[in-house]
Short mmCIF file of the C-alpha atoms (twelve columns), coordinates in Angstrom:
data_MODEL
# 
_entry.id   MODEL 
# 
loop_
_atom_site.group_PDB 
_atom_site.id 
_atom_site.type_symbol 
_atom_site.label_atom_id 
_atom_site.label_alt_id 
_atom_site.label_comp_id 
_atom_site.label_asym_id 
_atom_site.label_seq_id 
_atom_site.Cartn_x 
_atom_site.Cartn_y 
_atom_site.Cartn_z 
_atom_site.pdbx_PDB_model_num 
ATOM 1   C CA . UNK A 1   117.546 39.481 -122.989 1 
ATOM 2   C CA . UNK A 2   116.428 39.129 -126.694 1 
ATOM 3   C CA . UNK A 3   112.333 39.581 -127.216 1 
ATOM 4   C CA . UNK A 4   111.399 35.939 -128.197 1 
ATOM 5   C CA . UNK A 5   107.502 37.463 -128.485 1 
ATOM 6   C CA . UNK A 6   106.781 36.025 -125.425 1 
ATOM 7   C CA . UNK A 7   104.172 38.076 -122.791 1 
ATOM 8   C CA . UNK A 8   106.576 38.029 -120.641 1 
ATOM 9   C CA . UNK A 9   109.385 39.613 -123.123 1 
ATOM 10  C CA . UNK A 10  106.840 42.440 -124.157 1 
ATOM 11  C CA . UNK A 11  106.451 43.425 -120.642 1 
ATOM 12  C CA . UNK A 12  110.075 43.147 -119.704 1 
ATOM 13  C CA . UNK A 13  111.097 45.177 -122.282 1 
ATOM 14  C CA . UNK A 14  108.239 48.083 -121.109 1 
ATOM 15  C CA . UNK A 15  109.134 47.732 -117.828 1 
ATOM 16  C CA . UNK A 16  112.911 48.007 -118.105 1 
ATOM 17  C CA . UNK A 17  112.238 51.087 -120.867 1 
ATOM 18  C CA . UNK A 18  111.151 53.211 -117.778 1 
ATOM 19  C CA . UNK A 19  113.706 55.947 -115.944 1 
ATOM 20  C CA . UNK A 20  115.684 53.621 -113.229 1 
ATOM 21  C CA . UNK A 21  113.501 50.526 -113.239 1 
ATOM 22  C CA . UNK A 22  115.165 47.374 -112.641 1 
ATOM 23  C CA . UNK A 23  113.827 43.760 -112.740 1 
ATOM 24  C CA . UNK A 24  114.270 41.444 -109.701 1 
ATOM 25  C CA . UNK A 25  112.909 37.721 -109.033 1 
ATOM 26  C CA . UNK A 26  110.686 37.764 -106.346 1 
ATOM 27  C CA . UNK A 27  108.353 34.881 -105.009 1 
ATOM 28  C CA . UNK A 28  109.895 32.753 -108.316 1 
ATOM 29  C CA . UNK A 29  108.086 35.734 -110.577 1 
ATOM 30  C CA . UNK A 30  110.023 38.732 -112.025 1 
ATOM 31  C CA . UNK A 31  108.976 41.674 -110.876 1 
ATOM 32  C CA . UNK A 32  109.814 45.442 -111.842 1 
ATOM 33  C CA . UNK A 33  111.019 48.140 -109.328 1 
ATOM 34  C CA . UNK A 34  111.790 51.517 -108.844 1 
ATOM 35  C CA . UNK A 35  113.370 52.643 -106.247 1 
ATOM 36  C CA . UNK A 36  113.633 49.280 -104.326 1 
ATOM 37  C CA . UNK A 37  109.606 49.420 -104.876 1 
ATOM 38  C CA . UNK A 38  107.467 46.576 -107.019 1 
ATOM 39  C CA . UNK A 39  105.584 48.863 -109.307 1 
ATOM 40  C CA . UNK A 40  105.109 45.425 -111.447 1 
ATOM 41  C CA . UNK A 41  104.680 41.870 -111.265 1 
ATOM 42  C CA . UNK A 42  104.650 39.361 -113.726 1 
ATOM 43  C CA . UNK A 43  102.670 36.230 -112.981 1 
ATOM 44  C CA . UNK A 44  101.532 33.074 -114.076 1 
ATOM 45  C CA . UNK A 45  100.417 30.859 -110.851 1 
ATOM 46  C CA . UNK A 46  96.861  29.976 -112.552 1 
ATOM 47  C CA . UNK A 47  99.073  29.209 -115.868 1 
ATOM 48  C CA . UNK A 48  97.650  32.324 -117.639 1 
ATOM 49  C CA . UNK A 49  100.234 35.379 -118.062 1 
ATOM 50  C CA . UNK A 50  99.475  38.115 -116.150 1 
ATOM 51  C CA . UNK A 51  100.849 41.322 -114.297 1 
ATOM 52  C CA . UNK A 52  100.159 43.067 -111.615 1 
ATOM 53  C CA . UNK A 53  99.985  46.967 -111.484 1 
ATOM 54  C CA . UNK A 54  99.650  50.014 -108.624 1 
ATOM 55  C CA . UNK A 55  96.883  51.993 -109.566 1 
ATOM 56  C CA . UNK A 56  95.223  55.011 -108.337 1 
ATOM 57  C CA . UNK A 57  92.079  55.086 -105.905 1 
ATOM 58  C CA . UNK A 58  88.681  54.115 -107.942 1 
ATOM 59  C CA . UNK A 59  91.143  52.526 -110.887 1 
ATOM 60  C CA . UNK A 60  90.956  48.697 -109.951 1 
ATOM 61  C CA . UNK A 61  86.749  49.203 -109.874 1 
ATOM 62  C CA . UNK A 62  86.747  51.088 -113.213 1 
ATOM 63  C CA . UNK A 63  88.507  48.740 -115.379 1 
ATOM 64  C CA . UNK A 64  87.310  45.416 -113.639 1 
ATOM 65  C CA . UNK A 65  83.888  46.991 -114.363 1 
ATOM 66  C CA . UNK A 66  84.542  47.811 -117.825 1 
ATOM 67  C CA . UNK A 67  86.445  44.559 -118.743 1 
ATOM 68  C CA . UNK A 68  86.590  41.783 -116.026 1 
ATOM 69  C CA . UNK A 69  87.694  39.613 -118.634 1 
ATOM 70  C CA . UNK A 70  91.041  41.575 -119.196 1 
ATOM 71  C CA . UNK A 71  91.412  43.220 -115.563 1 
ATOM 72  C CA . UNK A 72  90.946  41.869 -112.158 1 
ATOM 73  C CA . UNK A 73  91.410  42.254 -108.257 1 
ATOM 74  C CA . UNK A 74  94.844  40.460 -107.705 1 
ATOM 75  C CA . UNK A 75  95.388  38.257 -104.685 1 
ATOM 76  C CA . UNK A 76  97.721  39.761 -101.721 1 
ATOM 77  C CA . UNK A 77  97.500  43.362 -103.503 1 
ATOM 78  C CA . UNK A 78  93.860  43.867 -104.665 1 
ATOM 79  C CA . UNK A 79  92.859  45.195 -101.180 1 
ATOM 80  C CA . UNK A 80  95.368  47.834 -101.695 1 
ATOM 81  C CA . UNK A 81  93.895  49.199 -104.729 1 
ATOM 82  C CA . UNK A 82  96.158  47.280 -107.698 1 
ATOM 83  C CA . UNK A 83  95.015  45.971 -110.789 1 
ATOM 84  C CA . UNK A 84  95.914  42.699 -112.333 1 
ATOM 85  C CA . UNK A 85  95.915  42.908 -116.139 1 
ATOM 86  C CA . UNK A 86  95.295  39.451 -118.275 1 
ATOM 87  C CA . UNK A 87  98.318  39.088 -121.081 1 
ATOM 88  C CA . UNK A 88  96.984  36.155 -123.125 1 
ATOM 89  C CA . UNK A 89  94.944  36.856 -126.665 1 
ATOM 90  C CA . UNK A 90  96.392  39.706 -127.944 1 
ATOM 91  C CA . UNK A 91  97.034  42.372 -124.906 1 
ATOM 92  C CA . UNK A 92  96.666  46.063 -125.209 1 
ATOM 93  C CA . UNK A 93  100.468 46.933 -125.513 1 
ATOM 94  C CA . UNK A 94  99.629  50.294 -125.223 1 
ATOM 95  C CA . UNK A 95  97.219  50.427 -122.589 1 
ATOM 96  C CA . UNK A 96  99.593  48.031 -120.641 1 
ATOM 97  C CA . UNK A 97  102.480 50.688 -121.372 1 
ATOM 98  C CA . UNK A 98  100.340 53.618 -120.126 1 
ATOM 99  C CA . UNK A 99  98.997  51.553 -116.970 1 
ATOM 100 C CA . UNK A 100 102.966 50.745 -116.285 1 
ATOM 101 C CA . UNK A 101 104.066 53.942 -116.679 1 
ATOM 102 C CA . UNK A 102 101.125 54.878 -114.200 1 
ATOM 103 C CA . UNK A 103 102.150 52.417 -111.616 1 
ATOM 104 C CA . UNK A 104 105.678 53.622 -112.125 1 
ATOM 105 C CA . UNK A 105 105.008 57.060 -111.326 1 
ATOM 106 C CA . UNK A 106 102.775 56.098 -108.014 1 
ATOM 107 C CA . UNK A 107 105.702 53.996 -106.912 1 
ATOM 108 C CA . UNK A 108 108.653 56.092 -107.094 1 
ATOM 109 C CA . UNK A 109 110.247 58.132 -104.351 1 
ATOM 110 C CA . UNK A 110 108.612 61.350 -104.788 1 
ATOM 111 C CA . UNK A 111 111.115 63.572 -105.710 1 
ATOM 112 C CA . UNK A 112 111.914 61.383 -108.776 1 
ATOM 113 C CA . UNK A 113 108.734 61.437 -109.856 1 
ATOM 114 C CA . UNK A 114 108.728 65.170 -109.822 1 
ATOM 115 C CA . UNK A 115 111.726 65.574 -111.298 1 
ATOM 116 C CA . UNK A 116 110.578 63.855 -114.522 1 
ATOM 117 C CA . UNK A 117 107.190 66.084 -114.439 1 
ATOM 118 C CA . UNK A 118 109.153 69.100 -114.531 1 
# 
């Protein structure tokens, strides 16, 4: 799929850039796996373009408390620690890329995700 600038296209193109992730519509949102696992999902159900991240424990309170403007406690997920990540005026590309990556690595099968420590 070309990158028409789009939110959306940005973070496709991240996503899809990681070892073995794959897209997959899901609840009429893309979302990003690895593994079978979501380690991403896009979504824009209060019309503003956002995705959804894993994080590690104490992330999610970190950077909502240091920018609840750009991060927040996503619906369904929140409770289990993931971050949702605002994508309109001029994201972060590479503090999305980094927090992807991060989710990524939580997400898949272990022995993958040792295998590309090594």
């Amino acid at each position: 799929m070309p990158d028409d600038g789009s939110p959306l296209s940005t973070l496709r193109a991240l996503c899809l850039a990681l070892p073995q992730a794959e897209e997959k519509e899901t609840w009429g949102d893309p979302t990003f796996r690895i593994g079978g696992k979501i380690f991403a999902q896009y979504k824009t159900g209060s019309g503003i373009p956002t995705v959804w991240v894993k994080a590690p424990d104490g992330a999610q309170e970190v950077l909502v408390g240091a920018d609840p403007d750009r991060f927040f406690r996503p619906p369904y997920v929140g409770h289990k620690g993931w971050v949702g990540i605002n994508l309109s005026d001029g994201p972060d590309w590479e503090e999305i890329r980094d927090l992807l990556a991060r989710s990524h690595r939580l997400v898949a099968p272990k022995a993958m995700a040792k295998q590309w420590m090594e």
